[in-house]
N, C-alpha and C positions, 0 to 999 in steps of 0.2 A: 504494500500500500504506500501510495506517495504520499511523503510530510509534505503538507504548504505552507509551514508554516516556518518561514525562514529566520537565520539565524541572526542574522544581523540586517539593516539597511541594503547594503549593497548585492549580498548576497539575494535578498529580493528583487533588487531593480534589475539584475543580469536573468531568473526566472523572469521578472515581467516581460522585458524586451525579447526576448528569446521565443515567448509564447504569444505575442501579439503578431511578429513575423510567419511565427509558423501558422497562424490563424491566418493569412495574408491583410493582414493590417497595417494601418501608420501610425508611425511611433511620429508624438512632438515632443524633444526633450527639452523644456523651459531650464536651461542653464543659472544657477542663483550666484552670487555672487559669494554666499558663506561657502566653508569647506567642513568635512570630515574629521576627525579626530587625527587622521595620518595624513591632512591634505589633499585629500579624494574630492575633484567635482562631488558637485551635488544639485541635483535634477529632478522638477516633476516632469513625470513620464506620462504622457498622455496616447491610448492607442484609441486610433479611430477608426473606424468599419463603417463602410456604406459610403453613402456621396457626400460632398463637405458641408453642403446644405439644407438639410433634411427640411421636410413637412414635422418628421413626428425623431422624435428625440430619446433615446434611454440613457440615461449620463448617471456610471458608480462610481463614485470617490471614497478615498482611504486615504488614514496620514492623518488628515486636518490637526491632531491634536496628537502630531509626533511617536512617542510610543506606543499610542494606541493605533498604528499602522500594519502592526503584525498582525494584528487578527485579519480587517481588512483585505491586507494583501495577499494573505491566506483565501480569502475567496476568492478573490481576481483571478490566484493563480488556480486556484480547483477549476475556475469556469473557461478559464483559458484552455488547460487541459484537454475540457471535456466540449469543446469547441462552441465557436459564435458565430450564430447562422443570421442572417435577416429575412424579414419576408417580401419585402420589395424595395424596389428601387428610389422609392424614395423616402427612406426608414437612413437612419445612422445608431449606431451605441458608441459612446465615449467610455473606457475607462481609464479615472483618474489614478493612478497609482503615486501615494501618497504626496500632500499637498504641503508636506511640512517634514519636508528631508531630514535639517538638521534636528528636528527634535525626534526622530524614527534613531539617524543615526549615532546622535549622541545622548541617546536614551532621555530624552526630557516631553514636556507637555508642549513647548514653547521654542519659536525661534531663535534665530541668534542673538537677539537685541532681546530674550525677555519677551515676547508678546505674542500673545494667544491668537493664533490667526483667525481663532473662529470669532473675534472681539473686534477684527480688524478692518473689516467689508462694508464702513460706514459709508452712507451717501454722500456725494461730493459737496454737499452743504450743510452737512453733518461737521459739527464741533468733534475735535479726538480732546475732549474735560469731562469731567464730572466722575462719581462715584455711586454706586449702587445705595441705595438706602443702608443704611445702619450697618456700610462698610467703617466708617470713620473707628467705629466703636467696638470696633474686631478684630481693626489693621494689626495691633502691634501682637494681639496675639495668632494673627495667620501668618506673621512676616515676623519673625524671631530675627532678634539680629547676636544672640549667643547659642549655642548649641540647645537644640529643641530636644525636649523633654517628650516622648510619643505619648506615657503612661498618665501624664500630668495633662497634656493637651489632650484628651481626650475628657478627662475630668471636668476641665473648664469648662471645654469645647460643650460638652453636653447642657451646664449649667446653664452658659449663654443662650444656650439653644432656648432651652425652658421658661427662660427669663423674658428672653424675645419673642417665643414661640416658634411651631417647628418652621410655619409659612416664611417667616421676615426672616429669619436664618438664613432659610434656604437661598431666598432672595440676593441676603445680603454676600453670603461665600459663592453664587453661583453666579451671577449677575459680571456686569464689564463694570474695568474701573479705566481712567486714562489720565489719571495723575500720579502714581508711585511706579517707577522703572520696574524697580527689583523687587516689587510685590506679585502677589498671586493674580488672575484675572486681569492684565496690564493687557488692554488692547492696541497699544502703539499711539504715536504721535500726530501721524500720517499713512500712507496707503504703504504698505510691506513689499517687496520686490513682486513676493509670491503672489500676492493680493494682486496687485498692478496687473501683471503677466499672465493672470491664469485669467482677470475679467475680461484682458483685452482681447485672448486667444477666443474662449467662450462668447463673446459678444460677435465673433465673426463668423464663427460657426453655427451659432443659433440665430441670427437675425430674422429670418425668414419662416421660423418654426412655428407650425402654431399648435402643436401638444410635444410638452415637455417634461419628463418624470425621472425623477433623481430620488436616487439613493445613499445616504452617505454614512459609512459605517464608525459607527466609536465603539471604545467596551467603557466599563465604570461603575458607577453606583447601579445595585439592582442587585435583585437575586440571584444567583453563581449559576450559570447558563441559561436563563430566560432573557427575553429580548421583546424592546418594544418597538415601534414603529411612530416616535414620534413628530407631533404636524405644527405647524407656529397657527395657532386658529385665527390671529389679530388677521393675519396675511393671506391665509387662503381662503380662496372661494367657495362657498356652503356645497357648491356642488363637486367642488373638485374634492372638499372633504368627503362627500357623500362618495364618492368616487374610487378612494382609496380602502373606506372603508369594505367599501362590495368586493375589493381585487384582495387587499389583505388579512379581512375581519378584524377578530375586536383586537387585534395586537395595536391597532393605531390608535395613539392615545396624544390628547392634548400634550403641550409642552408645559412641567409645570410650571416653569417662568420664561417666558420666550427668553434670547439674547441678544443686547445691542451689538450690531456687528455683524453677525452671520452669515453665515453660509447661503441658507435659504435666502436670507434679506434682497442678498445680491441677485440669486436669479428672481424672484418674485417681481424686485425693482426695476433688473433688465428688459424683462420681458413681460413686458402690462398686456400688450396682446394676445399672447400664448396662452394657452392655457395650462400652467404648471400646478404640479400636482409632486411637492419636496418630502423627502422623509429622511429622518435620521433615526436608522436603525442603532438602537443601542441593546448593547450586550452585557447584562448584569456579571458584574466580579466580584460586589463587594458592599458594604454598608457604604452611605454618606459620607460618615466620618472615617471610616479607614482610610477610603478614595485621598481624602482630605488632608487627611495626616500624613499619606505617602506623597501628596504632592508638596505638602508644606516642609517634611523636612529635605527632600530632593530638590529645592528652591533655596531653600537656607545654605546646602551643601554648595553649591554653585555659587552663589554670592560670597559666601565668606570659608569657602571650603575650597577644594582643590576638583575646579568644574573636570579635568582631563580623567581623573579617576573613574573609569566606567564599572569598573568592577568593584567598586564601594559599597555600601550596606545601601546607601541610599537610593540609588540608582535601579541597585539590584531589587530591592522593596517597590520601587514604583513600575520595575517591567513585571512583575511577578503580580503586583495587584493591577495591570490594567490588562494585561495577556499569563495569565495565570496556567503554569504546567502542565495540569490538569488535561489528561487524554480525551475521560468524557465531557468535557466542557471544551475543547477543541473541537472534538465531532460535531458537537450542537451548533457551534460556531457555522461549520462550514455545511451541516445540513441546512441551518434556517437561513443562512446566505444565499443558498441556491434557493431556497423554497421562494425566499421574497425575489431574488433576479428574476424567476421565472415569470412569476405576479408580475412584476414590476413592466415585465415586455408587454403582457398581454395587456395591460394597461395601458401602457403607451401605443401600440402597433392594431390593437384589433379594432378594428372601424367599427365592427358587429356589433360589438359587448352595447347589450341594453341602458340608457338611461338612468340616472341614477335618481332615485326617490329621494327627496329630503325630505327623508321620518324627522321624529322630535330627536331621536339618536342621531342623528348625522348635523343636524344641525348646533348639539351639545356634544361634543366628542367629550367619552372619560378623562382624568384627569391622566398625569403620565406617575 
């Protein structure tokens, strides 16, 4: 049985490349300007199948949030494998093969400046200020600046929770901030190289599209191999929700704080015509607060620790809680991966598929 679940960065992106060709596909490799741990370019890898300007769209991305790339790429590479057919000529599938190299390769959530690209995708009259509600009053305990304490921050961490409640918590550590560099949640200053290069690529590729459906895979908080199919409900349309819900059932679930920045934000905002229909599949690894604590003290370790140590406790704690060893919890990974690609085509490609009912359900998606 083949592992897809590769070893490091690079060792994925040579699978990627390797299985978009033999698919006969095109490879675009967005060149970034950071490097590698050993000075190794560093590239998103984009293969695209079908004509360069599709009617109808299926675009998977992985990476967005660095080490959680493995899993991801792990499906790319299963579906690659197991090859990528269209049904007509005027269909495309993009996949993105992770979006956020340096933090794939040098084990972190975040680029090389610090900043979470999924924070990053503000609109061009979008301010990069401000801070999440009732971040002010949490900063110094999510951004230690002496060696973090896991057993003690967890103790707090709860307290505060309880004190704020679980909602305004969640809010306030999950939410974008754009005033602290070396803080957690830091969505940048300005537009990110990656940010930049992967709108402009996508903006030319899609322009003429008018159904568009995206997948974008993370792992993290959630139960240790269930996965959800979450939707930003501010941004999508009742029928396009109604829409996903009939192709994926009830795994599609409200986002439960959308995020400034995002991923979706960008295409939803690209393309007002089209009819997009975004999900972010996530794959449970872990409590809230474990996710929390692993990224808190692997931030801490980079800032006032020795970032080149890949093989550090901290590093090693935060690939282990966002791509967890676990055989059976890899399987799940890469069976509900294909299970949603497949959805995901028939969604995008099948002209057929009935109408969608906006019940009192569709129009109140669950919470996530």
């Amino acid at each position: 049985m083949i592992d897809f679940f590769s070893s490091d960065y690079f060792t994925a992106r040579d699978r990627f490349r390797s299985g978009v060709l033999a698919n006969g596909g095109q490879i675009e490799s967005i060149l970034l300007n950071a490097k590698g741990p050993m000075g190794q370019d560093l590239t998103i890898d984009i293969g695209w199948f079908g004509t360069s300007n599709p009617d109808r769209a299926f675009i998977h991305a992985s990476g967005v949030h660095g080490v959680e790339g493995f899993a991801g790429s792990a499906i790319q590479l299963q579906w690659l494998e197991e090859g990528i057919t269209l049904p007509s000529d005027e269909c495309a599938v993009g996949v993105v093969h992770v979006m956020n190299p340096y933090g794939m390769a040098w084990l972190r959530l975040v680029n090389e400046n610090n900043v979470d690209v999924n924070r990053n995708f503000l609109a061009a009259d979008e301010e990069y200020s401000g801070v999440s509600e009732n971040y002010e009053g949490l900063r110094e305990l999510l951004n230690p600046v002496s060696p973090p304490a896991g057993g003690l921050f967890g103790l707090l961490a709860a307290w505060r929770a309880f004190r704020l409640g679980k909602r305004n918590f969640r809010r306030a550590t999950t939410g974008s901030q754009y005033n602290y560099p070396k803080a957690l949640a830091y969505g940048g200053r300005h537009h990110e190289q990656a940010t930049r290069c992967f709108q402009l690529y996508i903006s030319g590729r899609l322009a003429f599209s008018e159904r568009v459906v995206v997948v974008d895979v993370h792992t993290g908080a959630g139960k240790l191999g269930e996965d959800s199919l979450l939707v930003d409900g501010a941004d999508c349309r009742l029928e396009n929700a109604a829409a996903m819900q009939l192709a994926w059932g009830d795994r599609v679930r409200a986002m439960p704080e959308p995020t400034r920045g995002s991923l979706d934000g960008l295409f939803f905002r690209m393309f007002p015509a089209a009819r997009v229909c975004f999900a972010m599949q996530e794959f449970g690894t872990c409590s809230e607060m474990a996710a929390l604590a692993a990224a808190r003290t692997e931030n801490w370790q980079h800032h006032f620790g020795d970032p080149a140590e890949l093989d550090s406790k901290g590093k090693e704690d935060l690939l282990r809680t966002f791509c967890p060893e676990s055989a059976e919890w890899r399987t799940t990974v890469l069976e509900r991966g294909r299970e949603v690609i497949h959805q995901g085509l028939k969604l995008a490609f099948d002209t057929h598929r009935p109408a969608a009912t906006l019940t009192n359900t569709a129009r109140q998606l669950p919470p996530g």
